[in-house]
C-alpha positions as CSV (number, residue, x, y, z in Angstrom):
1,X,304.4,22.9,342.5
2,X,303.5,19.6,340.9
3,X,305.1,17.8,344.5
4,X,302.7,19.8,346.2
5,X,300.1,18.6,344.3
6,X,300.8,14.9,344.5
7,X,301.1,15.3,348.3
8,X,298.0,16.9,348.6
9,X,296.4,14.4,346.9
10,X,298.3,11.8,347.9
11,X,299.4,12.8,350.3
12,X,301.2,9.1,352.6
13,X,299.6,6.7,350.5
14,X,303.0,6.3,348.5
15,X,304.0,3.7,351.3
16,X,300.7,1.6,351.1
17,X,300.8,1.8,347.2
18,X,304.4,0.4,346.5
19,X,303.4,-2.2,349.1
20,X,300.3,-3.3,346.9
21,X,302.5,-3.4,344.3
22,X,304.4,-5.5,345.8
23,X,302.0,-7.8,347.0
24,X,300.7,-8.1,343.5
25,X,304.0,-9.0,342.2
26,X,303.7,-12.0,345.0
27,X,301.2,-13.3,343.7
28,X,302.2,-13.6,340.7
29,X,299.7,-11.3,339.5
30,X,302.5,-8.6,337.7
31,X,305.6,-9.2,336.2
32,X,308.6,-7.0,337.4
33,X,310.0,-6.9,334.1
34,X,307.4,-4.8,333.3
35,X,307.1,-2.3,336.2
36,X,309.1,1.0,335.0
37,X,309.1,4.0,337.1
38,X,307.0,5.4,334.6
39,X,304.5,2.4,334.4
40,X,304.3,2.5,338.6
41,X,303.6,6.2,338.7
42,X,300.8,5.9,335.6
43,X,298.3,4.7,337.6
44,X,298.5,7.7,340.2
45,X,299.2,10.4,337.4
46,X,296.3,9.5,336.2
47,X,294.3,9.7,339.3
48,X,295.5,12.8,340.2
49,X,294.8,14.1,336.6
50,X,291.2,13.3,336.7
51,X,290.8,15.1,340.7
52,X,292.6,17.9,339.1
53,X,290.5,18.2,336.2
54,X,287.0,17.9,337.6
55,X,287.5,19.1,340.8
56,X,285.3,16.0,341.8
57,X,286.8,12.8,344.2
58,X,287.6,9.8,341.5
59,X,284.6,8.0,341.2
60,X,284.6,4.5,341.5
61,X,284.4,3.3,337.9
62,X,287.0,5.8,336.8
63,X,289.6,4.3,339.5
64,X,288.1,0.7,338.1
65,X,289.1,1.7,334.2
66,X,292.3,3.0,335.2
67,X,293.7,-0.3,336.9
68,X,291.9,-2.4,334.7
69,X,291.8,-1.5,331.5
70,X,295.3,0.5,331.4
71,X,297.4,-0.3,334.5
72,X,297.1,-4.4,334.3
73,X,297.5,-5.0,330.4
74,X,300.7,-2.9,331.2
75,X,302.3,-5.4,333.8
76,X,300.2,-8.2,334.0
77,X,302.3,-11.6,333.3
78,X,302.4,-12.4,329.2
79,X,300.0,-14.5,328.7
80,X,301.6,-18.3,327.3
81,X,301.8,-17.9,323.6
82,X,299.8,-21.0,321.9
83,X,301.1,-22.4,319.1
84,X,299.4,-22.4,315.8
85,X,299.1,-25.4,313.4
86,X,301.5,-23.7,311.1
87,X,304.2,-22.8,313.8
88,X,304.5,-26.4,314.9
């Protein structure tokens, strides 16, 4: 079953995770707002999706790209709009 699989790989790391999320949040580092269930869980769906695939453990760069490039932008504090010469 699909809760098989995300135990298996997985398996207690659920614990650790929600407290890095956590401590992100913190730090100001990701924006609450912005954390769904679905958002939270993309990072890992992912993961699991790629070990699935390839049959391979998650190389480093991979797990990079996934946080980097598509978890943070997600939940990462707006940036402070600046204002332009015409908005003032």
């Amino acid at each position: 079953t699909p809760a098989d699989l995300q135990d298996g790989v997985l398996g207690d790391k659920i614990g650790p995770l929600r407290e890095i999320l956590e401590r992100a949040e913190r730090r100001g580092q990701l924006d609450p707002a912005r954390l769904t269930p679905r958002i939270a869980s993309m990072p890992f769906d992912l993961m699991r999706a790629e070990i699935v695939t390839t049959m391979q453990p998650l190389p480093t760069d991979t797990l990079e790209e996934i946080v980097d490039t598509m978890f943070l932008p997600l939940v990462s504090p707006a940036a402070p709009r600046s204002v332009a010469a015409g908005d003032a």
